[in-house]
C-alpha positions as CSV (number, residue, x, y, z in Angstrom):
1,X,152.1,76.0,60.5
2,X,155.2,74.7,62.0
3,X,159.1,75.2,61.9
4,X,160.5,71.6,60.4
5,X,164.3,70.9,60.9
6,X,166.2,69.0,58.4
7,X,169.1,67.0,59.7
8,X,170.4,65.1,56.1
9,X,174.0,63.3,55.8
10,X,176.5,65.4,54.2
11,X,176.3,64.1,50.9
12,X,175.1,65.8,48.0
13,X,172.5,62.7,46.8
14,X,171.3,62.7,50.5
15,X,170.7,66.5,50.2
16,X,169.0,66.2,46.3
17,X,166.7,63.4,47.4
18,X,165.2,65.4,50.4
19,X,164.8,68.7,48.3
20,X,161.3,67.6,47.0
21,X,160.2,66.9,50.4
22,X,161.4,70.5,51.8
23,X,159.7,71.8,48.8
24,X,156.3,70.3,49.5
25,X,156.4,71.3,53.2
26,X,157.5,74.9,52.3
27,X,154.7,75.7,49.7
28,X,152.6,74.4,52.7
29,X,153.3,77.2,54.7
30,X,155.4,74.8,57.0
31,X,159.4,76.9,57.9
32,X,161.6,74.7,56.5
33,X,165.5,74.9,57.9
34,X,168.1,72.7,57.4
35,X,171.0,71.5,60.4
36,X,174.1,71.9,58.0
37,X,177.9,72.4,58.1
38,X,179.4,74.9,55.6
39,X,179.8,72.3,52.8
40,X,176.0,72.4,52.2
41,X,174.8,76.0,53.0
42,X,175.0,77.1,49.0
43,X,172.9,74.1,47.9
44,X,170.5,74.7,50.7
45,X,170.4,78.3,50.0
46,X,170.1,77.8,46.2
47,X,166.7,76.4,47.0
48,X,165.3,79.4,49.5
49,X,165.8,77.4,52.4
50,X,167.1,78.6,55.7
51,X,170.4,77.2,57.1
52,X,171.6,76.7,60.6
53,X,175.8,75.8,60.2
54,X,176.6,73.1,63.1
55,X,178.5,69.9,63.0
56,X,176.5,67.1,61.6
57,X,178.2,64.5,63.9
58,X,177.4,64.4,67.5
59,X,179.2,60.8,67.5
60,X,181.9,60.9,65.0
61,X,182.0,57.8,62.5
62,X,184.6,55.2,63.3
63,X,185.8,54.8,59.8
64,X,186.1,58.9,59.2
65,X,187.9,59.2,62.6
66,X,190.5,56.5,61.4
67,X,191.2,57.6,58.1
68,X,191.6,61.9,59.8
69,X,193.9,60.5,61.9
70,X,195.6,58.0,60.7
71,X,196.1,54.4,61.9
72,X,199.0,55.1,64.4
73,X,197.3,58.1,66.0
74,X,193.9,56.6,66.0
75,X,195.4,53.6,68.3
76,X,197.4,55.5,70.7
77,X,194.3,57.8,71.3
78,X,191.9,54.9,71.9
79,X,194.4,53.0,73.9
80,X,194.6,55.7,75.9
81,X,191.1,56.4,76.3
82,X,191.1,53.0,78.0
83,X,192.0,55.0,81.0
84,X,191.2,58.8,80.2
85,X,187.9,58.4,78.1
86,X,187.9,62.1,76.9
87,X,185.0,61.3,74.2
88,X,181.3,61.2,76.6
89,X,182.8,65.0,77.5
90,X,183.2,65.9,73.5
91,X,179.8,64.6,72.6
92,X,178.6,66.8,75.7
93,X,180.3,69.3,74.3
94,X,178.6,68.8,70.7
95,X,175.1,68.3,72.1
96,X,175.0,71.3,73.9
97,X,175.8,73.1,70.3
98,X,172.6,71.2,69.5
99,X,170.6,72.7,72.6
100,X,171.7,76.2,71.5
101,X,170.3,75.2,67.8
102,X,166.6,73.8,69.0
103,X,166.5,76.8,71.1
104,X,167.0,79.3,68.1
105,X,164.6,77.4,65.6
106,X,162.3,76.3,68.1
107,X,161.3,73.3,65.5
108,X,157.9,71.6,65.8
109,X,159.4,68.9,63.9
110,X,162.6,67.1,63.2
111,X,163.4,65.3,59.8
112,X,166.5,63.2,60.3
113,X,168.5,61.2,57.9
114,X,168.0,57.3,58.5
115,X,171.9,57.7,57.4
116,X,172.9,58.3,61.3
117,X,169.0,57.9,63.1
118,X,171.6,57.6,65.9
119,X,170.8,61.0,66.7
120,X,167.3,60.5,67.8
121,X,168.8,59.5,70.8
122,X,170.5,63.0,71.4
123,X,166.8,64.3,69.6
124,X,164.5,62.6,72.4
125,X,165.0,64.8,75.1
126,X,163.7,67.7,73.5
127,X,160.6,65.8,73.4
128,X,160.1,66.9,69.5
129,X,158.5,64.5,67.1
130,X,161.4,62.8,65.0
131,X,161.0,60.3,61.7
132,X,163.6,59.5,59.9
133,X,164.3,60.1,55.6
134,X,165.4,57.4,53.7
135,X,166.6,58.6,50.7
136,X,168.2,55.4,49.3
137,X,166.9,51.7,49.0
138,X,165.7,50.6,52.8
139,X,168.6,48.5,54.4
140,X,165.9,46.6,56.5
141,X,165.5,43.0,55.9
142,X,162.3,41.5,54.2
143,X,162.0,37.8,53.5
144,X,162.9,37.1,49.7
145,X,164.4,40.8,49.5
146,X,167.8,40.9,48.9
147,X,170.2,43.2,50.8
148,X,170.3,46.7,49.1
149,X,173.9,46.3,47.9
150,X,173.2,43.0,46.4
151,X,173.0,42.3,42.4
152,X,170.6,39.6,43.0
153,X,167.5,40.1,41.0
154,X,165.1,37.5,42.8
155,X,162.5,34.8,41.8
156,X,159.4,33.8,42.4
157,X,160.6,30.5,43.9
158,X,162.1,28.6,46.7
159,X,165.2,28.1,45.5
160,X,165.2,31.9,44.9
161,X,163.7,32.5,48.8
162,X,166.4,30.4,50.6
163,X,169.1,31.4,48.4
164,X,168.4,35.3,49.6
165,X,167.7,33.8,53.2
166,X,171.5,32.5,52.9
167,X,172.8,35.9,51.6
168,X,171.4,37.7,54.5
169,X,172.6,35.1,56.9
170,X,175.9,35.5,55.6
171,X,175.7,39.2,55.6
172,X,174.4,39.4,59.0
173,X,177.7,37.6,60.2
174,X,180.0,40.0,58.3
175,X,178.2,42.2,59.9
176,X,178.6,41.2,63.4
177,X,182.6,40.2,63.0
178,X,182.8,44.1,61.6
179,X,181.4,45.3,64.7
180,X,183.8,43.0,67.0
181,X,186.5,44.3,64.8
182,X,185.2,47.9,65.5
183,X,185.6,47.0,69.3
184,X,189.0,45.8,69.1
185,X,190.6,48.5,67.2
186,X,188.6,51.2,68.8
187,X,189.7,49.6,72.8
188,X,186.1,49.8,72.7
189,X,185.4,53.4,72.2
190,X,183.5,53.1,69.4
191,X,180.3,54.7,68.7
192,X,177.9,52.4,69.4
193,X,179.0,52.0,73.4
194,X,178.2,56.2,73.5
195,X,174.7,55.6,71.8
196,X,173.9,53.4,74.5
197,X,175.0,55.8,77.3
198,X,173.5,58.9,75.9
199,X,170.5,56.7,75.2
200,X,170.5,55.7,78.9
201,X,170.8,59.4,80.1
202,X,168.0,61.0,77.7
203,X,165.6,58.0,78.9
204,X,165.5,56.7,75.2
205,X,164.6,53.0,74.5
206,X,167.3,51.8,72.7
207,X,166.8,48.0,72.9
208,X,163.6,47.7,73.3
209,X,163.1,49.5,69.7
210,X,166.2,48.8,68.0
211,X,165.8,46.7,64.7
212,X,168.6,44.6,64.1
213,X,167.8,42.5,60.6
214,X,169.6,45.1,58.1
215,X,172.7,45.5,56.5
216,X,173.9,49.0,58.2
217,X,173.0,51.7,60.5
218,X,170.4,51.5,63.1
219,X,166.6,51.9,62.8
220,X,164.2,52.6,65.8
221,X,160.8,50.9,65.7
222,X,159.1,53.9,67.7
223,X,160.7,56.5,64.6
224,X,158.5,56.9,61.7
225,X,160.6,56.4,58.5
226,X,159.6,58.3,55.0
227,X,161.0,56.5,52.4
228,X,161.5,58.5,49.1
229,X,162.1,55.9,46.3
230,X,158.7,55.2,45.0
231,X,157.3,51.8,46.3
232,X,156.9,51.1,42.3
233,X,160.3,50.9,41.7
234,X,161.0,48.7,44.5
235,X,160.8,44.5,44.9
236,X,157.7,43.6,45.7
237,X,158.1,43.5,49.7
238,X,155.6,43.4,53.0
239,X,156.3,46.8,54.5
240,X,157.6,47.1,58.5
241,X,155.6,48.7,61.0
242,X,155.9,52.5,60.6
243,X,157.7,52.8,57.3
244,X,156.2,55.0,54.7
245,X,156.7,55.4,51.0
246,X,156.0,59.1,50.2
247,X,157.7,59.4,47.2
248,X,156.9,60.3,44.0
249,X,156.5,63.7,45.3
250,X,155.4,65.5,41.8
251,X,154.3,68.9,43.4
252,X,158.0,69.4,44.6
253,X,159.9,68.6,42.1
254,X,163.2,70.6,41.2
255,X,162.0,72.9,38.3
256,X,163.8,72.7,35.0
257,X,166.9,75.1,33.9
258,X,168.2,76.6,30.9
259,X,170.2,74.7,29.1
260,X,173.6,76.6,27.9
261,X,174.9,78.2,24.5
262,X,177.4,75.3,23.6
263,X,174.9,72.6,25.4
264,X,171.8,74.3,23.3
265,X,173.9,73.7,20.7
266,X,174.9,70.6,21.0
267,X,171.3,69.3,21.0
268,X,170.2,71.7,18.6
269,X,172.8,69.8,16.1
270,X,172.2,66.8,17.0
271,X,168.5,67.0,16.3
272,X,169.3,67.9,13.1
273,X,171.3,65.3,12.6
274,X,169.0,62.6,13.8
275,X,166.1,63.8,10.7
276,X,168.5,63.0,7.8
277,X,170.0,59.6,9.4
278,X,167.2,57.4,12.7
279,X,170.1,55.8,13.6
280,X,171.9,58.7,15.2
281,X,171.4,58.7,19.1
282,X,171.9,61.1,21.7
283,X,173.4,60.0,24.9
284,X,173.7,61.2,28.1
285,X,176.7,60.0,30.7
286,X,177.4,60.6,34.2
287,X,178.5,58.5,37.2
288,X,176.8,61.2,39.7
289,X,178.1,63.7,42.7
290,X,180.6,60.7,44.2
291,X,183.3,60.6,41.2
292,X,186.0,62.0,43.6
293,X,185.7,58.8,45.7
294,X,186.3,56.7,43.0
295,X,188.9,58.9,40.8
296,X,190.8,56.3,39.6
297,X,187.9,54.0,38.0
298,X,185.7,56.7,36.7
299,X,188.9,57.9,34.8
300,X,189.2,54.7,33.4
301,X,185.6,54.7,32.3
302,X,185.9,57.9,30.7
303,X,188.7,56.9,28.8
304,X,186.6,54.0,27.5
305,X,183.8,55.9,26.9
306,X,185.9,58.0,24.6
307,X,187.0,55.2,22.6
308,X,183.5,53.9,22.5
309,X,182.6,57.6,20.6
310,X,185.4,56.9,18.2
311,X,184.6,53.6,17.2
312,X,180.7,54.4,17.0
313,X,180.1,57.1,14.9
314,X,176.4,56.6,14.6
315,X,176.0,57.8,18.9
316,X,176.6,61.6,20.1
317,X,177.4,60.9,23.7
318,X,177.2,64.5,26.5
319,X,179.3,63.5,29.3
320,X,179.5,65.1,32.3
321,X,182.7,64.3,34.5
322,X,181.9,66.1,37.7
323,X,183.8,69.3,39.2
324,X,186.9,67.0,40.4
325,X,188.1,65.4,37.3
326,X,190.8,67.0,35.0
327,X,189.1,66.5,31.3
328,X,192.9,66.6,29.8
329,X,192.6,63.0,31.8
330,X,191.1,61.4,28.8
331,X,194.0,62.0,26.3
332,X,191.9,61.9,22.4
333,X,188.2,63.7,22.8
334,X,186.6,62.6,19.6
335,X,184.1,64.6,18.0
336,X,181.2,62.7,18.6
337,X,182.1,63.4,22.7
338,X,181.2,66.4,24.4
339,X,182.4,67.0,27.9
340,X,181.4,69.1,30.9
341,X,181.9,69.2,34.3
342,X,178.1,69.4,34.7
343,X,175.0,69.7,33.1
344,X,171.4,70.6,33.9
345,X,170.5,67.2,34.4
346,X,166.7,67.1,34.2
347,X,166.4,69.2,31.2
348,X,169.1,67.4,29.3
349,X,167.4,64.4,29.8
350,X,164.2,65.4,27.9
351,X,166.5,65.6,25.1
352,X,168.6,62.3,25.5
353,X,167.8,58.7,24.0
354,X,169.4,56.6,26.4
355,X,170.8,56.9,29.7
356,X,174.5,55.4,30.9
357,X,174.9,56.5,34.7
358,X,176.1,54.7,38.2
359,X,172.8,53.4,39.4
360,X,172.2,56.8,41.8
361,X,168.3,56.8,43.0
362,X,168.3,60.3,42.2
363,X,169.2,60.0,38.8
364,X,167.3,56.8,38.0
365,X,164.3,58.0,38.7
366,X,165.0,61.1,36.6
367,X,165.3,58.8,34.2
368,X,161.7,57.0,34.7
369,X,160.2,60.1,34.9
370,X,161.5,61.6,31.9
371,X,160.8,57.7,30.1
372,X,164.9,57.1,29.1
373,X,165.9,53.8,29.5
374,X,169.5,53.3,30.9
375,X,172.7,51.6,30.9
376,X,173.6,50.8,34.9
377,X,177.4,51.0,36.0
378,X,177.2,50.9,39.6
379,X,179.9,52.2,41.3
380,X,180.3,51.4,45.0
381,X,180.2,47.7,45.9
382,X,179.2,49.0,49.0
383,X,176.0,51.6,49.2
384,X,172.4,50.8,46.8
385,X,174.1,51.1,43.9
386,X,173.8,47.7,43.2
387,X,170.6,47.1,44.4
388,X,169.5,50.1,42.2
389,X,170.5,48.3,38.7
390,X,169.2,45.1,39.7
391,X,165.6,46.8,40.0
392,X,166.3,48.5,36.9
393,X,167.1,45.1,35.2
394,X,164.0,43.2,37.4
395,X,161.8,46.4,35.6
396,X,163.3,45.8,31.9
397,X,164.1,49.4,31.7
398,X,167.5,49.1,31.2
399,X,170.7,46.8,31.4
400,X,173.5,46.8,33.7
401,X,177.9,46.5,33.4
402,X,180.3,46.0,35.9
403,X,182.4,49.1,35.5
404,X,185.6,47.9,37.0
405,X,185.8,45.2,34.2
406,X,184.3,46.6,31.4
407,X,186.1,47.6,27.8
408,X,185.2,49.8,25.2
409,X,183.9,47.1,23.7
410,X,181.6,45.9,26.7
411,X,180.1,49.1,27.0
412,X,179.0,49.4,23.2
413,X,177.6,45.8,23.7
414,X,175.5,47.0,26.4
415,X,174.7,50.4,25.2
416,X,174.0,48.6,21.7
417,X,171.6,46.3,23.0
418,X,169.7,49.3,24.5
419,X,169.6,51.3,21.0
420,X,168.6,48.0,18.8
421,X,166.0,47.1,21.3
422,X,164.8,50.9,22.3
423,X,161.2,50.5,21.9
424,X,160.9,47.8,24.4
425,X,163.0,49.2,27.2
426,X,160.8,52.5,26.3
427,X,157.6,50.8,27.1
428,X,158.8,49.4,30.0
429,X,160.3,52.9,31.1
430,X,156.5,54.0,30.7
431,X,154.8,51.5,31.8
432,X,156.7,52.0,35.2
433,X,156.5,55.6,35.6
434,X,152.4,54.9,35.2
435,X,152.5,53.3,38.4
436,X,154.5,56.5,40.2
437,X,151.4,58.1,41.7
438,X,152.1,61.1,43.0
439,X,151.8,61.2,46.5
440,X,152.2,65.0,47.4
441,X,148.8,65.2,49.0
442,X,149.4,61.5,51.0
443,X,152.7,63.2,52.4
444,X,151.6,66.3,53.8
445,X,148.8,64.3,55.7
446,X,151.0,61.8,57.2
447,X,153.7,64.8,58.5
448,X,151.0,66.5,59.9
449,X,149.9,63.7,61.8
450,X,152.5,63.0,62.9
451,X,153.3,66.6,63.9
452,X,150.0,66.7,65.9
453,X,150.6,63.2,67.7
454,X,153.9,63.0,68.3
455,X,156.4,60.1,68.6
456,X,154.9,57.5,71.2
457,X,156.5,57.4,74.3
C-alpha cells in the first residue's frame, strides 16, 4: 500500500468533494495525507486524515495578489519588478518548502486539484505519478457542450450545435483579452510567464501537453484527470483522452450525523403536522460554504425567504445561513422559519420535501441521492453554478431562479411549481440516481494503475 498526497484548493466544496475519494483509498489500506494550510487542518482532521500545513500557492493567483495588496501597491511592485524581478526567487523559496514536504511523506502518489494543475509542473521533478481531481463540472470544451458557467440547456439540433460553437468562440476571446489584460497590469509578471520557466527548468512539457479549449485554468494531456460528478448527471458528451469519471463513490460516502434537540424537534413536529393536513411541506434552504462572498445578495435572499414563510403558511422552511451571517439580518422571523447557522446536511435531507439551494455539486448530488427535487438559485455568475442548474433543469429534477432578481413572490412561484408538480420531479430525481452506479471498485483499480505505471514521460 502506498502514501497518497492530497493537494485540494482551499475551499471548503473543493475539500467536501474529495472526502469520498480519501475515504475509499484509506479503507484500502492506502496513507492518505492532505498538503493544507491552517484553514483546512480541522476539516481534514475531523475525517482521520493526516495533515501536512504548507502554503497551497507556489505561484500566487493574480487576482488574490491584487485584491492583498491593493491596486496602487500591486502596480508599483510589478513595475518595479520590470527591473528587479524578485518573484522566480519567492517561488524558489516556496518550492523548496515543497521538497522538505515530499521528503517527510515520501508519497507514492500525488492527487492534485485541477483548480491550479499548475503545480504538476513544480510536481514533475520528483518523478511521482500526478492526476489531477476535478471536483466541479469539467471546464474542457466538447462540441455541443456548453461552457460550465453557462445557463444554456442544449438541443438536439443544429441550431442548438452552432449556437454553443458561437458561445465558446466568444468565450475563448474573453478569455484571451483577460489574459493580455493580466499582462499589462501585471508588467508581465504574471503567473503564467513563471509556469513556463519552472516548466522549462523541471524538464516538463508544457506546450506540447497543454489543452487550451476551456473556459479557465490549465489542463495537461499527459495528467490523468478523476472527475467526481457522476457522468449521469452530466450532458451527454465524448470524453477527452485521459479523463475519468469515478464518481459516485458509494463505499466512501460521509456517514450520517445526529440530528440536534431543537432540529429533532423541528422535524419531529412537522411530521406531525404533515398527517392531519398533505399539503404541509418541509423545506430545506441553504446557498452552501461561499455565503461570505456574496453577503450582500444572500442577505437579500433571506429576507425574501422570510417573507415567502409568512405569506405561505402551508411550507415549514429550515434554513441554514452559514457561520458568517448575522440572523438579526432578517428583521421579522416567522414561525413557519427556522434558522441555523448550519445543519447536518445529509441527514436533514432524508427528512425534507424539496430542496432550495445555490446549485453546489456537492449539495446537488445530495440531493439525487437522497431523491429531493430542488429549487436552483445559482449564485456565482462565474464558477458551475450555472452550469449545475441547467443540468438540473435538462434532468427535470428541479427548477431554477435568478437570485439577484427574484421577489418573494418569484421564489414561491418556483418553489410552488415544485410542491404542485412533486411526483414528477420525484420520479425524475429517481430515475436519475438509478443511473449513479457506484463506481468504488472501478476507482481503486484505475489509482492503482496508475500508481504502478506512472505518468508517461
Amino acid at each position: 500500500m502506498a502514501a497518497i498526497l492530497f493537494d485540494m484548493f482551499p475551499a471548503h466544496g473543493h475539500y467536501n468533494g474529495s472526502m469520498a475519494l480519501a475515504k475509499l483509498l484509506a479503507n484500502r489500506g492506502h496513507e492518505v495525507c492532505y498538503a493544507c494550510s491552517s484553514d483546512f487542518q480541522q476539516k481534514v482532521a475531523a475525517q482521520n486524515f493526516k495533515f501536512y500545513l504548507i502554503d497551497p500557492f507556489i505561484v500566487f493567483p493574480f487576482r488574490a495578489e491584487l485584491k492583498e495588496k491593493g491596486l496602487l501597491r500591486f502596480l508599483l511592485e510589478n513595475i518595479s519588478g520590470i527591473f528587479h524581478d524578485q518573484k522566480p526567487r519567492q517561488i524558489e523559496e516556496k518550492v523548496k518548502l515543497y521538497d522538505e514536504m515530499i521528503a517527510k511523506l515520501r508519497p507514492g502518489l500525488i492527487i492534485l486539484d485541477e483548480h491550479y494543475a499548475y503545480k504538476s509542473i513544480f510536481y514533475w521533478k520528483y518523478s511521482i505519478p500526478i492526476v489531477t481531481i476535478q471536483t466541479a463540472l469539467s471546464p474542457d470544451y466538447a462540441p455541443s457542450i456548453p461552457p460550465c458557467y453557462s445557463t444554456i440547456v442544449p438541443q438536439k439540433s443544429k441550431i442548438s450545435e452552432q449556437y454553443v460553437e458561437l458561445i465558446w468562440n466568444w468565450e475563448l476571446i474573453k478569455l484571451s483579452f483577460t489574459k493580455l489584460k493580466e499582462k499589462v497590469i501585471t508588467a508581465n509578471t504574471h503567473s503564467g510567464k513563471y509556469n513556463k520557466v519552472f516548466a522549462k527548468k523541471y524538464d516538463f512539457p508544457f506546450d506540447q501537453e497543454l489543452i487550451k479549449r476551456r473556459t479557465s485554468g490549465v489542463r495537461f494531456k499527459n495528467i490523468p484527470s478523476l472527475v467526481v460528478p457522476p457522468e449521469a448527471f452530466d450532458f451527454p458528451r465524448k470524453l477527452r483522452e485521459n479523463l475519468f469519471y469515478i464518481g459516485p463513490i458509494i463505499n466512501g460516502q460521509q456517514e450520517s450525523q445526529e440530528l440536534n434537540g431543537r432540529l429533532k424537534s423541528i422535524i419531529d413536529t412537522v411530521a406531525l403536522e404533515k398527517e392531519k393536513n398533505p399539503k404541509v411541506k418541509l423545506i430545506y434552504c441553504s446557498l452552501g460554504t461561499v455565503t461570505a462572498e456574496f453577503l450582500k445578495v444572500c442577505t437579500r435572499f433571506f429576507r425574501h425567504i422570510a417573507k415567502v414563510c409568512s405569506e405561505n403558511p402551508h411550507i415549514r422552511i429550515i434554513l441554514s445561513v452559514g457561520k458568517f451571517f448575522n440572523i438579526s439580518d432578517i428583521p421579522s422571523i416567522p414561525t413557519n422559519l427556522f434558522v441555523f447557522d448550519n445543519v447536518p446536511q445529509i441527514t436533514l435531507l432524508k427528512h425534507t420535501d424539496v430542496v432550495i439551494n445555490h446549485g453546489g455539486i456537492n449539495t446537488i448530488y445530495e440531493c439525487i441521492m437522497t431523491g429531493k427535487p430542488m429549487v436552483i438559485f445559482p449564485l456565482s455568475l462565474t464558477w458551475d453554478q450555472n452550469g449545475c442548474a441547467a443540468r438540473v433543469v435538462y434532468h427535470q429534477i428541479g427548477v431554477r431562479g435568478v437570485i439577484r432578481k427574484s421577489t418573494p413572490k418569484s421564489i414561491a412561484g418556483v418553489l410552488n411549481r415544485i410542491i404542485e408538480d412533486e411526483a414528477f420531479y420525484k420520479e425524475n430525481v429517481r430515475q436519475l440516481k438509478s443511473k449513479f452506479a457506484d463506481r468504488s471498485a472501478y476507482t481503486v483499480e484505475l489509482i492503482e494503475r496508475i500508481l504502478k505505471e506512472g505518468n508517461p514521460r
